[in-house]
ZAMARGU-4260 file (C-alpha; in steps of 0.2 Angstrom, whole numbers, plus 5000, padded with zeros to 4 digits):
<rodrens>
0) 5276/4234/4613 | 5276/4254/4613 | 5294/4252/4601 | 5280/4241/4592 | 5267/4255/4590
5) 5277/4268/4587 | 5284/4257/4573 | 5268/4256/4567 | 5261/4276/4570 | 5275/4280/4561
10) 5270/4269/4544 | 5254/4278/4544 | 5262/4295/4545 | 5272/4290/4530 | 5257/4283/4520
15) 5247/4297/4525 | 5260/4311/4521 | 5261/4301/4503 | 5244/4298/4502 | 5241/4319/4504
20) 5255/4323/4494 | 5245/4314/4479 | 5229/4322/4483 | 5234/4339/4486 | 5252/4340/4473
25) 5255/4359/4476 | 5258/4355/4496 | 5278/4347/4494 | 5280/4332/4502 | 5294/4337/4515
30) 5283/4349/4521 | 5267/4337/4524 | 5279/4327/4532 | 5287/4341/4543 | 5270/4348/4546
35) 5264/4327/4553 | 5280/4328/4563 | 5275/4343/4573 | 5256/4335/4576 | 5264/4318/4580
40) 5278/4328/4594 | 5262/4337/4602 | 5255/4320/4608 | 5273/4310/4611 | 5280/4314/4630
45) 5296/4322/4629 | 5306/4309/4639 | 5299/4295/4627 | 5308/4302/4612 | 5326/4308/4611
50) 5334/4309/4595 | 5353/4298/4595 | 5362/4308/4584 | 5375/4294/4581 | 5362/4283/4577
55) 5353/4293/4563 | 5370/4300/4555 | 5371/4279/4555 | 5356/4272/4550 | 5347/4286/4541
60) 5359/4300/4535 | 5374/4286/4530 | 5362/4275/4520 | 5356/4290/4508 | 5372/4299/4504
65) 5378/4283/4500 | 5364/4278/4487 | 5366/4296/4481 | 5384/4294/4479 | 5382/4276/4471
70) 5369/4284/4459 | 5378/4298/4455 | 5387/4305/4438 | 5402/4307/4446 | 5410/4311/4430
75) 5401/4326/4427 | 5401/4331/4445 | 5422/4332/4444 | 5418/4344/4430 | 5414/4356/4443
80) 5428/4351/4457 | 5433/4370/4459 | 5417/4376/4464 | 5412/4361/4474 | 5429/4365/4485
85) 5425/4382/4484 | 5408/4377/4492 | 5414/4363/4503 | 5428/4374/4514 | 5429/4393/4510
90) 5410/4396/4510 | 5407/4384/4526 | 5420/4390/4538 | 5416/4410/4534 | 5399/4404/4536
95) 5403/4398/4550 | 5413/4412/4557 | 5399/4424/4551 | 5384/4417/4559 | 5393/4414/4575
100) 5399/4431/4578 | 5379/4438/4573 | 5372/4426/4583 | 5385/4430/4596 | 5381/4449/4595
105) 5362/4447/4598 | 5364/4434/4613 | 5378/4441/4622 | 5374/4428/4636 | 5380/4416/4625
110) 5400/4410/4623 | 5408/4414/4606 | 5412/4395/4605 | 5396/4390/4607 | 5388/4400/4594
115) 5402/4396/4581 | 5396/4377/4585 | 5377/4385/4580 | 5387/4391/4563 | 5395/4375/4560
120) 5378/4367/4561 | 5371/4379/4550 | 5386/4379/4538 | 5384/4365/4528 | 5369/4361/4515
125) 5359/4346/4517 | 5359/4334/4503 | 5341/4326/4507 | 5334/4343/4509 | 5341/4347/4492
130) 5333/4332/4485 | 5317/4334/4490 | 5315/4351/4480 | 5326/4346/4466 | 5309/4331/4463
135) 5300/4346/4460 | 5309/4356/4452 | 5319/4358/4435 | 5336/4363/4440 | 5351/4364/4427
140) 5361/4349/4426 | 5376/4359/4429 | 5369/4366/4446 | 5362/4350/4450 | 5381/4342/4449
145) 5387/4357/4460 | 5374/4356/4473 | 5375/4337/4473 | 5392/4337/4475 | 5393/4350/4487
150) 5381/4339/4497 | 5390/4323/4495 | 5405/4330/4506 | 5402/4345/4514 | 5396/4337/4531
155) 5412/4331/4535 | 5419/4350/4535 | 5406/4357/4546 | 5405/4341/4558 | 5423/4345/4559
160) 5421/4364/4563 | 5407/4360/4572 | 5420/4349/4585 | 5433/4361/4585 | 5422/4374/4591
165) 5415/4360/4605 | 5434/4359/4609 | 5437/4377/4612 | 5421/4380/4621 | 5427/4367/4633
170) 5446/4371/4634 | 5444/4388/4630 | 5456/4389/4617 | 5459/4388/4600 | 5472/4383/4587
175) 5471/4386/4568 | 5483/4373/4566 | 5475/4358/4577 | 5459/4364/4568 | 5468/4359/4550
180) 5478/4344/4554 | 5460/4337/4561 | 5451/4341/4544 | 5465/4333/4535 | 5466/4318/4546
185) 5446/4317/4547 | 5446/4318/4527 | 5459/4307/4523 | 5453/4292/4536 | 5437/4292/4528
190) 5444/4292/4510 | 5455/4278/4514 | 5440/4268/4526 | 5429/4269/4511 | 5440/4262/4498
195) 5445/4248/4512 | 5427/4242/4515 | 5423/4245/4495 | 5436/4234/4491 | 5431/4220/4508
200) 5416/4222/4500 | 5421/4217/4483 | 5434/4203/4485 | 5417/4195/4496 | 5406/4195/4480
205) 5420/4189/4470 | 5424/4176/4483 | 5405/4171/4483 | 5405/4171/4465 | 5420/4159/4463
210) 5413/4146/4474 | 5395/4147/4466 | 5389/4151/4483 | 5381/4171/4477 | 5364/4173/4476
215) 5352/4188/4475 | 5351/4188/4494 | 5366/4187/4498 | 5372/4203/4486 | 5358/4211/4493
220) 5363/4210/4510 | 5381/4214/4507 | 5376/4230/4498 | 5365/4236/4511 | 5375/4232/4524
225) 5389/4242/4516 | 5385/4259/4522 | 5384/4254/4541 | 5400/4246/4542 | 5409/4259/4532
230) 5399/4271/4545 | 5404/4261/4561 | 5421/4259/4555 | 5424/4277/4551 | 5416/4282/4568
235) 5427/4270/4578 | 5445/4276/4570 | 5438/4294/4573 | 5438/4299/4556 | 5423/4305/4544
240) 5409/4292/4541 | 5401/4302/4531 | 5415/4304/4518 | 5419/4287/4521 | 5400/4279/4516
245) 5400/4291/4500 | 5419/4287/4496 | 5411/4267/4496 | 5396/4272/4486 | 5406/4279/4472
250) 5418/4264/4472 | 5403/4252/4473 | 5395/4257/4457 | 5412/4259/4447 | 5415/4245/4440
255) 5415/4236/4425 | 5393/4229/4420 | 5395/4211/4420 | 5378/4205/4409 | 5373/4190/4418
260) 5359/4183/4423 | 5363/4184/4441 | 5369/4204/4439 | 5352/4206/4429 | 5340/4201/4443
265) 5351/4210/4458 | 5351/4227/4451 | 5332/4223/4447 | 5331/4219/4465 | 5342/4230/4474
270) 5333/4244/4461 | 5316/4238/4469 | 5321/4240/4489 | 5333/4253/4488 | 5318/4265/4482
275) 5308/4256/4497 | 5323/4262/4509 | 5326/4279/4502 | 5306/4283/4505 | 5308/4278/4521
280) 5322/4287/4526 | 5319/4303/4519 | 5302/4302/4526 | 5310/4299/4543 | 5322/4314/4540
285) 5306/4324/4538 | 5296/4318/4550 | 5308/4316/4563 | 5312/4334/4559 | 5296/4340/4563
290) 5296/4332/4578 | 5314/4337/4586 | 5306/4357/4578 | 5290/4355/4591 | 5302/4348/4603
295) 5313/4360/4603 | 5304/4376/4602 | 5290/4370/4613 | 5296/4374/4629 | 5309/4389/4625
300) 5295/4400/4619 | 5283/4395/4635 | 5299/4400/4645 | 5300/4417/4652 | 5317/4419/4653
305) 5318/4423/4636 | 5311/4436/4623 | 5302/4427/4612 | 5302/4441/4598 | 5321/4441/4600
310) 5322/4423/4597 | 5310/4424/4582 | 5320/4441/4575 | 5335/4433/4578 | 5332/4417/4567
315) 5326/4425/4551 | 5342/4439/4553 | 5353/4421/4553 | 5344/4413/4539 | 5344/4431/4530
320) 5365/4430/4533 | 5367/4412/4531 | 5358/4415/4511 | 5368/4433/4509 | 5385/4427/4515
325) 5381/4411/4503 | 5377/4423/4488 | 5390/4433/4490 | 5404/4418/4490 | 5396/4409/4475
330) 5394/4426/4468 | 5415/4432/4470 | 5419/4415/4462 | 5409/4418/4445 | 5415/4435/4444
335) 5433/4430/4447 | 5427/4415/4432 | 5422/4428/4422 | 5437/4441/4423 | 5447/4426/4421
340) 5439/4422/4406 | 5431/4437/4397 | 5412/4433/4398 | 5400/4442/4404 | 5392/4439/4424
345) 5374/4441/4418 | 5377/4424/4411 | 5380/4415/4427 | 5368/4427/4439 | 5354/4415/4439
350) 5366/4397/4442 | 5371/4409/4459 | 5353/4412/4465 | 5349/4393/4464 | 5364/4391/4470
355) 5359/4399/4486 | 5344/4397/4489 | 5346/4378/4485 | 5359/4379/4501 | 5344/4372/4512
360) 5348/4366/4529 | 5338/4351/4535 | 5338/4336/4548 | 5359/4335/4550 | 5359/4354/4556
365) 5346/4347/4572 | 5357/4333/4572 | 5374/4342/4572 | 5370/4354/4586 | 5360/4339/4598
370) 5380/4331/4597 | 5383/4343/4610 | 5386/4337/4628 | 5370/4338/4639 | 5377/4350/4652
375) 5378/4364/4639 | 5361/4358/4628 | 5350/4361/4647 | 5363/4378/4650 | 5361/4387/4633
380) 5344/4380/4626 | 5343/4394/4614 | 5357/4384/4604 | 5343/4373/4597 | 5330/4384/4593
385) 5340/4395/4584 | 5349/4380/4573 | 5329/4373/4573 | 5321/4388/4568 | 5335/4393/4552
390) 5333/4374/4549 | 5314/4376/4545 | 5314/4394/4537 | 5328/4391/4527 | 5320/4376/4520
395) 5301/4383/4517 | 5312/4400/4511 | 5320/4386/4497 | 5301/4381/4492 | 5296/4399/4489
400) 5310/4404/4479 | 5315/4392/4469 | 5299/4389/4458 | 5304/4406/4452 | 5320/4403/4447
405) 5317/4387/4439 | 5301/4378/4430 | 5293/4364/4435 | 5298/4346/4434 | 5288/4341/4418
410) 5288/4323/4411 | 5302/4320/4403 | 5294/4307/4389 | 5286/4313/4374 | 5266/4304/4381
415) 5261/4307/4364 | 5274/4299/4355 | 5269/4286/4369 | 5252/4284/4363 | 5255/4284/4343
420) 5269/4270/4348 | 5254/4259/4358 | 5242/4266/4344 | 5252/4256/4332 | 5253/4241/4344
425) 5237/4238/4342 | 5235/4242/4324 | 5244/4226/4323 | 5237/4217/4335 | 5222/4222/4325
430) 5229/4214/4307 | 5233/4196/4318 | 5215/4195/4322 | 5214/4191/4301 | 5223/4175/4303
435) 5217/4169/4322 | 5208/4154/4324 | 5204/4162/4345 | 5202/4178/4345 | 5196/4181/4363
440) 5215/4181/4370 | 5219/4193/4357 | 5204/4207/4360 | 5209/4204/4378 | 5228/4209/4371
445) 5220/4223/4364 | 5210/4227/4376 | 5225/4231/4389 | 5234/4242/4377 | 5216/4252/4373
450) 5219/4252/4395 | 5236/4259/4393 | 5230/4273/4380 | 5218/4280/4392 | 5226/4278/4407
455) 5241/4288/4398 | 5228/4303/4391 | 5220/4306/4407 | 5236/4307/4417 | 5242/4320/4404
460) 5225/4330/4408 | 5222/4343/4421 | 5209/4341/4436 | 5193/4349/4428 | 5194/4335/4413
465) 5199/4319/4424 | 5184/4327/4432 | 5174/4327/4416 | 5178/4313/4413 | 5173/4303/4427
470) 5154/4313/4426 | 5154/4303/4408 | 5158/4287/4416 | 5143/4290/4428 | 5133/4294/4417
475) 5136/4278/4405 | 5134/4268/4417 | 5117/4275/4422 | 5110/4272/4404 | 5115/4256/4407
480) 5108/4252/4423 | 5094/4259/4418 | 5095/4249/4402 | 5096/4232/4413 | 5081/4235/4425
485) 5071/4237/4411 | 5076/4223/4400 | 5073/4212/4417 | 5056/4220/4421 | 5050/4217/4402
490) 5056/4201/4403 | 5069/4202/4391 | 5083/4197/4403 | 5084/4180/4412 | 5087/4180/4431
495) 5107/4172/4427 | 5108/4185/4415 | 5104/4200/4423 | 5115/4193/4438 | 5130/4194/4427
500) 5126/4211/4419 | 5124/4217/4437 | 5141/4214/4441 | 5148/4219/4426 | 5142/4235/4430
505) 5147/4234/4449 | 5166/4231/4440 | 5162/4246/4430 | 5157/4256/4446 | 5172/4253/4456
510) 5184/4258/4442 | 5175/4275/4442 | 5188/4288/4450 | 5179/4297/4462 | 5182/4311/4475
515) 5186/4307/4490 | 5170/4312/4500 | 5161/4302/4486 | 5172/4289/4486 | 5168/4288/4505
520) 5151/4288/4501 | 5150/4274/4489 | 5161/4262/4503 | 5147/4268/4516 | 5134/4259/4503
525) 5143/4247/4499 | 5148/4239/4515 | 5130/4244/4519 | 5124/4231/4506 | 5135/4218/4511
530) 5132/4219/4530 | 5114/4218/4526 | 5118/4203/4516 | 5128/4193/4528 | 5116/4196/4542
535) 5101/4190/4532 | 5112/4175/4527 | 5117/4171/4546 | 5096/4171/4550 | 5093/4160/4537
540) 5106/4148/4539 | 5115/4152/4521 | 5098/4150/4512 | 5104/4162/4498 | 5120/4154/4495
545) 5114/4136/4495 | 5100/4142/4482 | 5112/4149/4471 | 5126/4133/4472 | 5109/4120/4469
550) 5099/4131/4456 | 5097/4123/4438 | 5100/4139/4430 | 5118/4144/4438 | 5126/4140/4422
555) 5123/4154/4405 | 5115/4147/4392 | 5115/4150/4371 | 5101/4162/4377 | 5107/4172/4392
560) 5122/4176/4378 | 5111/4183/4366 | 5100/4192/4379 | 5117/4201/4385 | 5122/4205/4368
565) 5107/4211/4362 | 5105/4221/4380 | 5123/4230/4376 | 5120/4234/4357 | 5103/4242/4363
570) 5111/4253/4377 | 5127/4256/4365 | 5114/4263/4355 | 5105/4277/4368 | 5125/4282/4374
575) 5131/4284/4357 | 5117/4297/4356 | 5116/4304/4373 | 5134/4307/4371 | 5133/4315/4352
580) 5121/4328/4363 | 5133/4333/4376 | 5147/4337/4362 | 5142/4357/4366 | 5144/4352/4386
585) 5158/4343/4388 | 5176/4344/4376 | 5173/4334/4359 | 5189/4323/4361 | 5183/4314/4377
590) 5167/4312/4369 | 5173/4305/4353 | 5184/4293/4362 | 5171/4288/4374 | 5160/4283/4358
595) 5176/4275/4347 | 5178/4264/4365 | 5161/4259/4365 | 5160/4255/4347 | 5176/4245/4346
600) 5168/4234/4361 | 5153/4230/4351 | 5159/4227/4335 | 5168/4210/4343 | 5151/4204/4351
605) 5151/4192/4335 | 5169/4184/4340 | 5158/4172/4351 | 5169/4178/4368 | 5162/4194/4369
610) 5153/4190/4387 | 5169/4180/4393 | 5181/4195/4389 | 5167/4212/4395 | 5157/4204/4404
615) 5165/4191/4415 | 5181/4189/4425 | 5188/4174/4416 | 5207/4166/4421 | 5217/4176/4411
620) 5225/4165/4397 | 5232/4178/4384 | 5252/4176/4389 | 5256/4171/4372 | 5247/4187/4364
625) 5252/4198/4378 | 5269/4194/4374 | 5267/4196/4356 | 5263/4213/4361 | 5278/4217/4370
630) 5288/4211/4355 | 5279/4220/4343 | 5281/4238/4356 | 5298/4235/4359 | 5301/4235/4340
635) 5290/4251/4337 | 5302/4258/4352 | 5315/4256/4340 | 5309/4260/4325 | 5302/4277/4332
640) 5319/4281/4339 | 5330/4275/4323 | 5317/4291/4313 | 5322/4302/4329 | 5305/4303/4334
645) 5309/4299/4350 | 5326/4301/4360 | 5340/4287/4365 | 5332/4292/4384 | 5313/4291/4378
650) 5317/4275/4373 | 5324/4269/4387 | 5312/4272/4395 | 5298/4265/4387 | 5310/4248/4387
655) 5312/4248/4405 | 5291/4251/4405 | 5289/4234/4393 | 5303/4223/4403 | 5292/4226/4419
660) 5276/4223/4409 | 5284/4206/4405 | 5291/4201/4419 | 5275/4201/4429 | 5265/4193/4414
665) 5278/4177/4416 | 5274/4176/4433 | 5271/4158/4435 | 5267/4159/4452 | 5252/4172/4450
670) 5238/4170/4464 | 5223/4163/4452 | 5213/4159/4467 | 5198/4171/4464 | 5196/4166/4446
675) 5198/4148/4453 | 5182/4150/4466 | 5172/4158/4451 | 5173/4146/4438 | 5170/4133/4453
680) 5155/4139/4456 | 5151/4141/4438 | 5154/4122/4434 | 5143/4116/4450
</rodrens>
């Protein structure tokens, strides 16, 4: 049960991490993550948590190289092999050498060995780490190819320095040429367990396949199972798992696209959960991080023994090495590049500062240096803080610098060529409603595109108009309550009526984005109101619900329609005008478009499903519309692209956007239930 609820604590942590991220976008997601990590550490007892570094290079670490790897261009990542070579041994083992030596020199106590196992943990650049910044930031897709596949291979080198420098801290000794044939052997056992398991893995979808036995499940399960037995086998044979998992990543997504049906709705799949897994796992790298960072620094810095200025100088000194020696490498190699081919270095001294400071260290680092035996870890303790502390500083060094080297990550689609292309959608939508005998599921059609629109402007827009925009909403919805009471009080409005109207503009209310502390506000009051409702009921034995099932009145009448309509056109009227007075206040494009909504709503009060459609939640029925919409976008899509309005990756896009609207419109097996209970009621 405590596996169970720390299962569960750690969800939250994850929703919460994701749930701040979105609030507050200018705080990076790793670092919210990092940060929940230490909180969580402070409160978990150290024996209760131990981080099994097999077990997370397995489950965690194996899985997301080889996603990476099976998403990669690898075609345009060989472009780069020279540098990504250059990155993957040169740079890592002076690296290496470099940092053990300075951390050597400031803690004399420690053995050489075991500080070149501290720059062997530092040596190599974490892929996930790099990952995480490169969602927020624009990087060059030549760096981005470098970096990505630097990161794809370069843990086998330091995990195989880092074990030779294990080895001659335990023997004492050490020989350049054991340390080489190991590499070689390490690098060639994983290329040749990867394409073994790729191929296993293959031969069983085709052998599935041939005796019409494969189904989604079942190529789901092969496919995530891949990485762990590619991992496992690797790790048994003593050669590189991680290799091995990215060499089976690669070979898994190089083959030939068979367009099926079955391929179709696997990739569709697999699409889905893989981005389930990865945010799981690269949450857990981060988290995780934060916790073994708390963990590890906790009771080193409490300790006497040691100088806690010392062990805080001496980490930034390593981090300021580990990015100079880096900088310095990447910086040889464009010079020789240059030299070698007449241009000019200026061109190229930008692709070496992202190059460097893109080198971030992340979880594997912790995870590398926790591989060393348990007699040593509880000897030397300052191993782990110092790989820990250049970890974390090298990472937040990452988030500082980078935004000023590159720009950032703006939305790749054109929204406005977006908008003119739903714009036109319903434009034609529009012209159908000439030649429709039932116009209520086409306005309904409508309708969810004029959604789309505004959905798709306001995300465009900054916080101050979002917030704007909602004091609009507010207000609009106040004319209209205020409308309602006194239609009611005059007696204008039927008891049904106003019923209806009033949730209507409860519907209205909820869809209002509020703030948070608003928003928490509005919950208070509402569950207020229906606490205060269900205890009435409970005294008087249900009296209010058995009066609203028997009355005569439950059903609208020809009258309670007119009453509604003429209330709307007569607080359409007061918001048209209030608005027109706040053009001075507020911009003139959200009040314009607030006055076009409202007028498109009332001009359709005489297409006699006008309560049905704004008023009342009625079982959606519009699937043949709503798919006359799709057809008409997607042939918009290409009309815009065939004019080069929009590009060939635009319009993919916007495609892939349409296919998923779609798909979940011909959902059969759509839960109806709450439309069910209501027209129920409505029939009783």
């Amino acid at each position: 049960m405590e596996l169970l609820l720390y299962a569960v604590i750690f969800s939250m942590i994850l929703i919460v991490s994701n749930v701040t991220n979105k609030l507050v976008p200018s705080l990076p997601l790793p670092l919210i993550q990092i940060l929940l990590g230490i909180v969580w550490a402070l409160f978990v007892p150290e024996e209760n948590f131990h981080l099994d570094t097999e077990l997370f290079l397995a489950l965690v670490i194996g899985p997301l190289l080889f996603r990476e790897a099976e998403e990669a261009d690898i075609t345009s990542v060989l472009k780069h092999w020279r540098i990504i070579l250059y990155l993957i041994f040169p740079v890592i083992f002076i690296s290496t050498i470099s940092l053990g030596w300075a951390a050597h020199s400031l803690w004399l106590s420690l053995p050489l060995a075991a500080c070149m196992a501290v720059g062997a943990a530092l040596g190599p650049t974490d892929l996930v780490a790099f990952a995480s910044l490169s969602e927020r930031f624009t990087f060059p897709k030549r760096v981005s190819n470098i970096l990505k596949g630097e990161g794809l291979l370069n843990d086998a080198s330091g995990l195989v320095a880092f074990r030779v420098a294990l080895a001659a801290l335990a023997t004492g000794s050490f020989s350049l040429g054991e340390a080489g044939i190991s590499l070689g052997i390490s690098i060639i056992g994983g290329f040749a367990v990867g394409i073994l398991t790729a191929f296993v893995n293959r031969w069983l979808q085709t052998l599935l396949l041939s005796v019409r036995a494969s189904d989604i499940a079942s190529e789901l399960l092969l496919e995530l199972s891949l990485p762990l037995l590619t991992f496992f086998l690797a790790e048994e044979l003593h050669v590189s798992g991680i290799i091995a998992v990215v060499v089976s990543g690669i070979l898994k997504a190089s083959r030939f696209k068979h367009i099926t049906l079955l391929e179709a709705r696997v990739d569709t799949v697999s699409h889905t959960v893989w981005n389930t897994v990865n945010f799981i796992l690269n949450g857990s790298v981060f988290v995780i991080l934060g916790m073994e960072l708390e963990m590890i620094a906790k009771p080193i810095l409490s300790s006497p023994i040691y100088n806690n200025l010392l062990l805080v100088l001496s980490v930034f000194l390593l981090t300021t090495l580990l990015f100079l020696i880096r900088f310095v490498m990447v910086y040889l190699f464009y010079w020789f590049r240059t030299v070698r081919l007449k241009k000019s270095l200026r061109n190229y001294l930008k692709d070496a500062l992202l190059l460097t400071f893109s080198g971030v260290k992340g979880t594997v680092s912790i995870a590398t240096i926790l591989l060393i035996p348990t007699k040593i870890e509880k000897e030397y303790p300052v191993l782990l803080f110092l790989v820990a502390g250049v970890t974390l500083v090298s990472f937040i060094a990452g988030l500082v610098v980078l935004p000023k080297l590159s720009e950032d990550k703006e939305e790749t689609n054109n929204y406005l060529m977006q908008i003119a292309i739903l714009n036109d959608v319903v434009m034609e939508l529009e012209a159908d409603l000439k030649n429709s005998k039932h116009k209520g599921p086409l306005y309904a059609a409508i309708d969810n595109y004029h959604d789309r629109i505004e959905n798709l402007i306001l995300s465009q827009e900054n916080k101050l108009i979002q917030k704007d925009w909602e004091q609009l909403k507010l207000l609009i919805l106040s004319i209209e309550s205020d409308g309602l009471e006194q239609a009611y009080e005059e007696g204008k409005m039927r008891e049904r009526g106003y019923r209806v109207y009033q949730r209507y503009l409860r519907n209205m209310e909820q869809r209002v984005n509020r703030n948070l502390s608003s928003r928490l506000t509005y919950y208070f009051l509402v569950s207020f109101r229906l606490l205060r409702l269900l205890v009435h009921e409970i005294l008087t034995f249900g009296s209010g619900l058995r009066n609203w099932l028997t009355r005569e009145d439950s059903k609208l009448e020809a009258i309670d329609y007119d009453q509604i309509a003429a209330l709307y056109l007569a607080n359409t009227e007061i918001i048209i005008e209030s608005l027109e007075d706040l053009k001075g206040v507020y911009r003139s494009s959200l009040i314009s478009f607030l006055q076009e909504s409202r007028l498109r709503e009332t001009a359709i009060i005489t297409s006699g499903a006008f309560v049905e459609r704004v008023i009342n939640r009625v079982k959606p029925n519009n699937i043949d519309e709503m798919l006359r919409g799709y057809y008409l976008e997607r042939k918009i899509i290409f009309e815009y692209e065939a004019q080069h309005l929009i590009t060939a990756k635009q319009a993919r896009r916007m495609r892939q956007n349409v296919n998923e609207l779609e798909s979940y419109s011909l959902r059969e097996s759509a839960n109806t239930l709450p439309y069910d209970m209501i027209e129920y009621a409505r029939n009783r």
